[in-house]
PAZAPA-4460 file (N, C-alpha, C; in steps of 0.05 Angstrom, whole numbers, plus 32768, in hexadecimal, padded with zeros to 4 digits):
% residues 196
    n_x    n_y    n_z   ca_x   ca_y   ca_z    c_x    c_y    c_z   seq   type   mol
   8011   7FE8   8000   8000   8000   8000   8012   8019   8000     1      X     A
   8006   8029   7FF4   8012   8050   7FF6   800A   805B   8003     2      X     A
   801A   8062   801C   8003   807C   802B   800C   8091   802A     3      X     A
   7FFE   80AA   8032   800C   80BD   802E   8002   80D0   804F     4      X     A
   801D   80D2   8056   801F   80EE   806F   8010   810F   806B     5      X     A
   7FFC   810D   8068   7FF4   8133   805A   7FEB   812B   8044     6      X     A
   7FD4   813B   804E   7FC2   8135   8029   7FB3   8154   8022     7      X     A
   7FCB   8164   8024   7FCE   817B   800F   7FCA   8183   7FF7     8      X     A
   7FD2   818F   7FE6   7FCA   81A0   7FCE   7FE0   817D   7FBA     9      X     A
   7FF6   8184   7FBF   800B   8175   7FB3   800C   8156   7FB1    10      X     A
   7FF9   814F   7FCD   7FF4   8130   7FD4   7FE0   812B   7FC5    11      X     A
   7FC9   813C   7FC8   7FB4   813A   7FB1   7FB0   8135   7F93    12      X     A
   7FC2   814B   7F8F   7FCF   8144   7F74   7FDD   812B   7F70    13      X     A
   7FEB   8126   7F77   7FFD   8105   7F7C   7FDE   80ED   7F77    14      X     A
   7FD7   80EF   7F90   7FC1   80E0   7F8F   7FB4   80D6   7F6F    15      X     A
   7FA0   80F4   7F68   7F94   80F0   7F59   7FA8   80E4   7F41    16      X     A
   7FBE   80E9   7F37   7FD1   80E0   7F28   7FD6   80C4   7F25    17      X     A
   7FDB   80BD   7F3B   7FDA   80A6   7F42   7FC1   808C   7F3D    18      X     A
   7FAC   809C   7F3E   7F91   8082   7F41   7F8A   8088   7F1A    19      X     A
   7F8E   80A4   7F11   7F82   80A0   7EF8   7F97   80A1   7EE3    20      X     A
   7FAC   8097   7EEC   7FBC   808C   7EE2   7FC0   8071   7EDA    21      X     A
   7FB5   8067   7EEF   7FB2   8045   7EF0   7FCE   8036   7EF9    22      X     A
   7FDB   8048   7F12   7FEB   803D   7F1A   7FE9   802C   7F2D    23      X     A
   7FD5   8037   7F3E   7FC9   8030   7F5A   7FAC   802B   7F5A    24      X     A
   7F9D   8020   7F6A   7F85   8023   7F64   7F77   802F   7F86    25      X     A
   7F5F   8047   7F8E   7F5F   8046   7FAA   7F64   8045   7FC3    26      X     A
   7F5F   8025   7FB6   7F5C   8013   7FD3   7F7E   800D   7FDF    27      X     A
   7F90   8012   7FC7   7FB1   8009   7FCC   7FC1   801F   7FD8    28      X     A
   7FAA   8036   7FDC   7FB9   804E   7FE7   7FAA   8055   8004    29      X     A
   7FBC   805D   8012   7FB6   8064   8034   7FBB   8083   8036    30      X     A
   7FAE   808E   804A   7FB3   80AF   8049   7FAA   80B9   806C    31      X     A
   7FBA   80C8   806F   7FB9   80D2   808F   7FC4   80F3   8092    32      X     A
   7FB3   80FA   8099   7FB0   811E   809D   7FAB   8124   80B9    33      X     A
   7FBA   8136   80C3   7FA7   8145   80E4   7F90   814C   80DC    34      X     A
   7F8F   8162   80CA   7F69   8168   80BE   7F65   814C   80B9    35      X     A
   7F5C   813C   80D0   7F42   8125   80B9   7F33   8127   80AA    36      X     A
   7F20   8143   80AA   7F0B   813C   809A   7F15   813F   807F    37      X     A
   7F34   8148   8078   7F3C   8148   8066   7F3F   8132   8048    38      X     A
   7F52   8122   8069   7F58   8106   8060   7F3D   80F2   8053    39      X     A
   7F32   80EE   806A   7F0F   80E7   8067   7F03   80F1   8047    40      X     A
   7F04   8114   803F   7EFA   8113   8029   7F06   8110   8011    41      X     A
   7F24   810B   8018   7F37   80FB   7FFD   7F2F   80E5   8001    42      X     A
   7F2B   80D5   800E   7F27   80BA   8010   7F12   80AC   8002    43      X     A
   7EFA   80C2   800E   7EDD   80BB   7FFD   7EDC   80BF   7FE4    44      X     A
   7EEC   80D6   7FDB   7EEB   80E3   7FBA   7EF3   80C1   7FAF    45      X     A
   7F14   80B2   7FBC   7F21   80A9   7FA4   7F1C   8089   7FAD    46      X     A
   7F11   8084   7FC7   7F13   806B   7FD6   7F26   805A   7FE0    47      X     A
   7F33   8076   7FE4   7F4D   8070   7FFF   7F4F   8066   8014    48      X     A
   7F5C   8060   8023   7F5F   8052   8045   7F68   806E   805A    49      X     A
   7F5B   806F   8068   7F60   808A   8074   7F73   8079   8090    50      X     A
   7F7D   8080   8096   7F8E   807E   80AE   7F87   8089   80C3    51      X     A
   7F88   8080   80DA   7F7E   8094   80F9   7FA0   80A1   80FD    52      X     A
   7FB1   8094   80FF   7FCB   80A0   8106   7FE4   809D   80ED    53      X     A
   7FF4   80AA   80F2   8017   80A7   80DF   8017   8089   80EE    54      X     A
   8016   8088   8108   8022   806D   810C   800F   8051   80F9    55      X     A
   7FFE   8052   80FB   7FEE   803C   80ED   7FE6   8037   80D2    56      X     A
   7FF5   8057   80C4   7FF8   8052   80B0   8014   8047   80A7    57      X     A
   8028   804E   80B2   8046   803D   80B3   804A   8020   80B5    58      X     A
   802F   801C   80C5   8031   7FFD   80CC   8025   7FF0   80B0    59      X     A
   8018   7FFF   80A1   8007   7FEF   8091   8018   7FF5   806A    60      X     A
   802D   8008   8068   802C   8015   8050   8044   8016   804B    61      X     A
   804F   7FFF   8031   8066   7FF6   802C   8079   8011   8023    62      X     A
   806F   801F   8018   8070   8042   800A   8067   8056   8018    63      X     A
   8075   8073   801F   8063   807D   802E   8071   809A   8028    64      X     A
   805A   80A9   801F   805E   80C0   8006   8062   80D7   802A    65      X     A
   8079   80E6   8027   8078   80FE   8040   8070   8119   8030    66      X     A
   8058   811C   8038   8048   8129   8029   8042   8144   8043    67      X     A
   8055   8156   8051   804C   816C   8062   8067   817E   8064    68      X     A
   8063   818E   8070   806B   81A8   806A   808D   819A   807D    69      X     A
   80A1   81A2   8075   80C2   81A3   8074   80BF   81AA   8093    70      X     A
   80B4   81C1   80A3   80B3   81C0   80C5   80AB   81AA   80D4    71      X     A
   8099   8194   80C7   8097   8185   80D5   8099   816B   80CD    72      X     A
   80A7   8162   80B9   80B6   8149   80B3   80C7   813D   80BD    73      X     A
   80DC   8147   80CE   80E3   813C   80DD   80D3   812E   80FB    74      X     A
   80B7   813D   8103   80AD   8131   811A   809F   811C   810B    75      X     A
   8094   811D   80F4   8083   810C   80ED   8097   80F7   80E0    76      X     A
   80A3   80EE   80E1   80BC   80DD   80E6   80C4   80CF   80F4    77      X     A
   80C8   80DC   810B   80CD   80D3   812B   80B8   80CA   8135    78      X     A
   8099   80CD   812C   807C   80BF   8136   8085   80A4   8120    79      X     A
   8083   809E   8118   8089   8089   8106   809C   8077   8100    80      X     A
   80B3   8085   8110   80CD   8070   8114   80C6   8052   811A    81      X     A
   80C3   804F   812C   80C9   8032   8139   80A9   802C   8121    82      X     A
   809D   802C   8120   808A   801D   8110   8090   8014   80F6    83      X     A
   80A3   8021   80E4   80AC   8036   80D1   80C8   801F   80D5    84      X     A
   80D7   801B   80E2   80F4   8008   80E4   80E6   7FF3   80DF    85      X     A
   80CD   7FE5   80F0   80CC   7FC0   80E9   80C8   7FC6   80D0    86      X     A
   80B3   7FDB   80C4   80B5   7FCD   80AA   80C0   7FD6   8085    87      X     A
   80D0   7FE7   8097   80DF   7FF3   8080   80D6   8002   8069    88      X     A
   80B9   800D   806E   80BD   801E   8056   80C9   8026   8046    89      X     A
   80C3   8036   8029   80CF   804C   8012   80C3   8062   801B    90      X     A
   80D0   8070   8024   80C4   8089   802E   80CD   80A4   8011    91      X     A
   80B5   80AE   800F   80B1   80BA   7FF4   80B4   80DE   7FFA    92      X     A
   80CB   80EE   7FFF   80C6   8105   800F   80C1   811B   7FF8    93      X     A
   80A9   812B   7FFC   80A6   8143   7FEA   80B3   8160   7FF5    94      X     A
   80B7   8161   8011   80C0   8170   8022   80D5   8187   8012    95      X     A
   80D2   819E   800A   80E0   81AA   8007   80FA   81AD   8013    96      X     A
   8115   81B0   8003   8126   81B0   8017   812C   81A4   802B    97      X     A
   812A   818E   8033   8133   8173   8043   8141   8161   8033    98      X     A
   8156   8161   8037   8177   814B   8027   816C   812E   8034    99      X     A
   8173   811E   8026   817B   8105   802B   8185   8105   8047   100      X     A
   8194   8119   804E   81A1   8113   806A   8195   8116   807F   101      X     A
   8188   812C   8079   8171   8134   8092   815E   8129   8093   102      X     A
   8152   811E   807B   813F   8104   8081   8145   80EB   8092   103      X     A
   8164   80DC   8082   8167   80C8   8095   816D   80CF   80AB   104      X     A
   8171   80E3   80BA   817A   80EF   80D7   8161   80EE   80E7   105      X     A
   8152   80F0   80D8   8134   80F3   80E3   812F   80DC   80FC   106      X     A
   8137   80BD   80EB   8131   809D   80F4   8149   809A   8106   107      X     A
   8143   807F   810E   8154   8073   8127   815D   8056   8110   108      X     A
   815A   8055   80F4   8164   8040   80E1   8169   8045   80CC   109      X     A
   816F   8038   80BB   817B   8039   809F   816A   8040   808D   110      X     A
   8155   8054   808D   8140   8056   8084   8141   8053   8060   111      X     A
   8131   8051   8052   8139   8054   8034   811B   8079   8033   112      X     A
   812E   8083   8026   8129   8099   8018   8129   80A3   7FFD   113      X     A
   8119   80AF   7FFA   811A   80B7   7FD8   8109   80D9   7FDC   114      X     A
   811D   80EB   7FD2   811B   8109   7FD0   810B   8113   7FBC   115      X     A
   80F4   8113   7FBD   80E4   8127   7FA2   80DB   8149   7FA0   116      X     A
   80E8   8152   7F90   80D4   816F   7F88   80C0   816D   7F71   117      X     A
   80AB   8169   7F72   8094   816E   7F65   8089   8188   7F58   118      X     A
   807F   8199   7F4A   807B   81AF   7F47   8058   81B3   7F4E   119      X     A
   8050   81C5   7F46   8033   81CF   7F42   8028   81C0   7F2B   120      X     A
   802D   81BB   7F18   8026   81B6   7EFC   8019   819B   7F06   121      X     A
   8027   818A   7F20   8015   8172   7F29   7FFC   8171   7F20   122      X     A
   7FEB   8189   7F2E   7FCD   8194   7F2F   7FC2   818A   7F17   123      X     A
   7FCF   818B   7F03   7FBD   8181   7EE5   7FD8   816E   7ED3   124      X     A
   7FE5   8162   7EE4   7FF2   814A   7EDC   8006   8143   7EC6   125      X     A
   8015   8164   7ECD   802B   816C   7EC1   803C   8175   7EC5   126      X     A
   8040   816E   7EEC   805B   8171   7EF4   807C   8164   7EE6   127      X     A
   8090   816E   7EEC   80A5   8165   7EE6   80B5   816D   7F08   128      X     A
   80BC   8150   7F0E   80C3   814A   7F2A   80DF   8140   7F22   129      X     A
   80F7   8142   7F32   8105   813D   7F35   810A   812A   7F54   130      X     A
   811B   810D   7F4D   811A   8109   7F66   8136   80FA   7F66   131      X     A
   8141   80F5   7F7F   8159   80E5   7F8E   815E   80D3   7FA1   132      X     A
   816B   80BC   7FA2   8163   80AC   7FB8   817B   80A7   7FCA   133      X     A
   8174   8099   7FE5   8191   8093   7FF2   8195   807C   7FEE   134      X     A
   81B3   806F   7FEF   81BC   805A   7FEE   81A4   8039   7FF5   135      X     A
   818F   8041   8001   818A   802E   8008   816F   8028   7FFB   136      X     A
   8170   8037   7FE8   8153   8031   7FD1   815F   8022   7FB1   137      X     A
   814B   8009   7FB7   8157   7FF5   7F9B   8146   8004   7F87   138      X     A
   8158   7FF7   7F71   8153   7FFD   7F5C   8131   7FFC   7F54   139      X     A
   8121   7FE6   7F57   8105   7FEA   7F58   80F9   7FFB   7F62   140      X     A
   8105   8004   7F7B   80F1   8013   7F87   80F9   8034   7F79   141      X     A
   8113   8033   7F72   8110   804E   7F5F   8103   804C   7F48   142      X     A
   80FA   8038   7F3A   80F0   8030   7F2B   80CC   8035   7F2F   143      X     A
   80CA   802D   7F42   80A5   8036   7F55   80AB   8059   7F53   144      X     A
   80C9   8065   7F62   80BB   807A   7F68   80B6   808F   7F4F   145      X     A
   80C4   8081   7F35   80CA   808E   7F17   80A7   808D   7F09   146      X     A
   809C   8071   7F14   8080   806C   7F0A   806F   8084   7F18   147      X     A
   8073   8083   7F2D   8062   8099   7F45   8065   80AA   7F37   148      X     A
   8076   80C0   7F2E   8083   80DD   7F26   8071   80DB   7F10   149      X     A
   8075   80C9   7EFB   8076   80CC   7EE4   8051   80C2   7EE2   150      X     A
   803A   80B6   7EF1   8020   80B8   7EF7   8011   80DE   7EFB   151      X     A
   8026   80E4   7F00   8019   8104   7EF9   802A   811C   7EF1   152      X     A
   803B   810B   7EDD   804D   811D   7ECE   8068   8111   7EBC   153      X     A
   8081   8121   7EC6   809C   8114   7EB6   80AA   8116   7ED5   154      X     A
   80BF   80F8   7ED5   80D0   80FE   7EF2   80E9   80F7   7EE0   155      X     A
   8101   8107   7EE9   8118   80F9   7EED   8127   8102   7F04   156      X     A
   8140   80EE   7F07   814D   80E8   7F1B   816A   80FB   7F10   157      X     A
   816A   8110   7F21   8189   811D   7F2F   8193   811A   7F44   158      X     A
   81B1   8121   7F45   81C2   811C   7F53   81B2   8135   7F6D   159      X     A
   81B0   812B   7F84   81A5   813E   7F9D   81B1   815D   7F9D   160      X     A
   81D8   8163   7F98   81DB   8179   7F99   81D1   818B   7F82   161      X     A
   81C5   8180   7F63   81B0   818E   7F5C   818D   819A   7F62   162      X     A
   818C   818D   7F7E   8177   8192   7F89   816A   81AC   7F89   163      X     A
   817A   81B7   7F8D   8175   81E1   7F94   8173   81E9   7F80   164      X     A
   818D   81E5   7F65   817E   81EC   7F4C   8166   81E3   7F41   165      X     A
   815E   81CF   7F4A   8145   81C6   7F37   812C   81D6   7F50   166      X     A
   8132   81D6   7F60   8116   81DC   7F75   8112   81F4   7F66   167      X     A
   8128   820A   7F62   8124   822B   7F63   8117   8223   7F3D   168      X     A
   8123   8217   7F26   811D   8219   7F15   8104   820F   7F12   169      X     A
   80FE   81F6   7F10   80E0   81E6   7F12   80D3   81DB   7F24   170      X     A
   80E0   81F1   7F43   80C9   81DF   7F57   80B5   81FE   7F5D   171      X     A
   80BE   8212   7F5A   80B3   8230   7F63   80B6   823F   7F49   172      X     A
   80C3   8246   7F3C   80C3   824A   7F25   80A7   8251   7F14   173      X     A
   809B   8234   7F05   8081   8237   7EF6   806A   823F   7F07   174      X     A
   8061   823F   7F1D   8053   824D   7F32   805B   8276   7F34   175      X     A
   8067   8277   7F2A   8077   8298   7F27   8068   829F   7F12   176      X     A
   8070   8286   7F00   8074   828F   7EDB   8051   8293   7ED4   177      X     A
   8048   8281   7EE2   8027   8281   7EE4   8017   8296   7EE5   178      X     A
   8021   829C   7F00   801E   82BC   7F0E   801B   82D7   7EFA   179      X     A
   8038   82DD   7EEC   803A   82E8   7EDA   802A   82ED   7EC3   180      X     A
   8027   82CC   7EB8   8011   82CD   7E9C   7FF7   82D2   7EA4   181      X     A
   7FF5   82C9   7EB9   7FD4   82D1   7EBF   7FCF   82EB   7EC2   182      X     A
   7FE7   82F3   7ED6   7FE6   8321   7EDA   7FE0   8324   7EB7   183      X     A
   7FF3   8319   7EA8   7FF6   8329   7E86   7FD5   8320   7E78   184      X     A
   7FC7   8307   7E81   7FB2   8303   7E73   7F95   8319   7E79   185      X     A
   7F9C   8316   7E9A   7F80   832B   7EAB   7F8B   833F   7E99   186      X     A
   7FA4   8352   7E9E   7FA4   836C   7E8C   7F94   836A   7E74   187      X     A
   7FA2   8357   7E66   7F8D   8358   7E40   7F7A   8358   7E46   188      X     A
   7F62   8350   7E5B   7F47   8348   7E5E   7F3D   835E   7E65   189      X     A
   7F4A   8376   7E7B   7F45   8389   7E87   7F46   83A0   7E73   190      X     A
   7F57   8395   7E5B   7F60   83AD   7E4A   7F48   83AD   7E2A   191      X     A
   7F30   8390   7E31   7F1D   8391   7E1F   7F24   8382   7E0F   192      X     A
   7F3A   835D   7E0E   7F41   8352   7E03   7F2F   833E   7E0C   193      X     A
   7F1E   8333   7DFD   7F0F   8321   7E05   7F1F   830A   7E0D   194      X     A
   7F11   82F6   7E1B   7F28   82EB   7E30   7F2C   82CB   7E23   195      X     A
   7F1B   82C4   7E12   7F22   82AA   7E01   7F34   82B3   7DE8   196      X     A
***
């Protein structure tokens, strides 16, 4: 099973990528949020497994997407350790800015990690994600996490110290560029350019 820690804007996107893609189907994915009623109404939309805790979803989810904000990935880490060691997860981090190192610093084991930046373009299934793994992710499972990426967009795999260049170029970047065309489109519309 896939679960995912935070079921945000970016997890959502993932999600939906994922089921109408035909990678996954529902019922193969697990999801756990503090907002429940969150979780609850991703769950119902796609016919997910909602989780009561991080811990019981660790216990149950061979994969497990870290889907919450970079302040608190490391605690939500440390709730899930010892559950999280018997059974060795792929832990899938979206976390801005968290290295390989500071992830595995997180655990009390040899955890396997894999580093993703995703962009916005997720939202309609045209992200381009870059991702990296540590020593302790086989070749299949980069292989899973290349299928995952590429379920709601294009992924490839860089070396980690290109991390910063790719975040600033295509992880924040087209969210700017967006911004922009839209200011330049409202002007033409405001200026009596009909808007189709």
């Amino acid at each position: 099973m896939l679960g995912f820690i935070g079921t945000g804007n970016m997890a959502t996107a993932i999600i939906k990528g994922v089921i109408s893609s035909g990678l996954l189907k529902g019922e193969e994915i697990g999801v756990f949020d503090l907002q429940k009623e969150k979780a609850e109404a991703l769950s119902k939309e796609f016919g997910l497994k909602a989780f009561t805790s991080t811990v019981s979803l660790a216990e149950r989810c061979e994969r497990i997407v870290l889907s919450v904000k970079p302040n608190v990935i490391s605690s939500v880490l440390s709730e899930v350790d010892l559950a999280a060691k018997e059974k060795n997860p792929l832990f899938i981090s979206i976390a801005a800015g968290k290295t390989l190192e500071f992830l595995s610093s997180s655990v009390t084991y040899d955890a396997k990690f894999v580093r993703v930046m995703p962009n916005i373009n997720a939202v309609v299934l045209s992200a381009v994600s870059a991702f990296c793994a540590n020593e302790n992710v086989s070749d299949e499972e980069k292989a899973f996490v290349e299928k995952l990426l590429s379920a709601f967009g294009t992924a490839v795999e860089i070396k980690e110290e290109l991390f910063s260049v790719f975040s600033a170029i295509a992880g924040c970047s087209p969210a700017f560029s967006y911004m922009y065309i839209d200011s330049l489109a409202r002007g033409a519309v405001k200026n009596g350019m009909p808007k189709d």
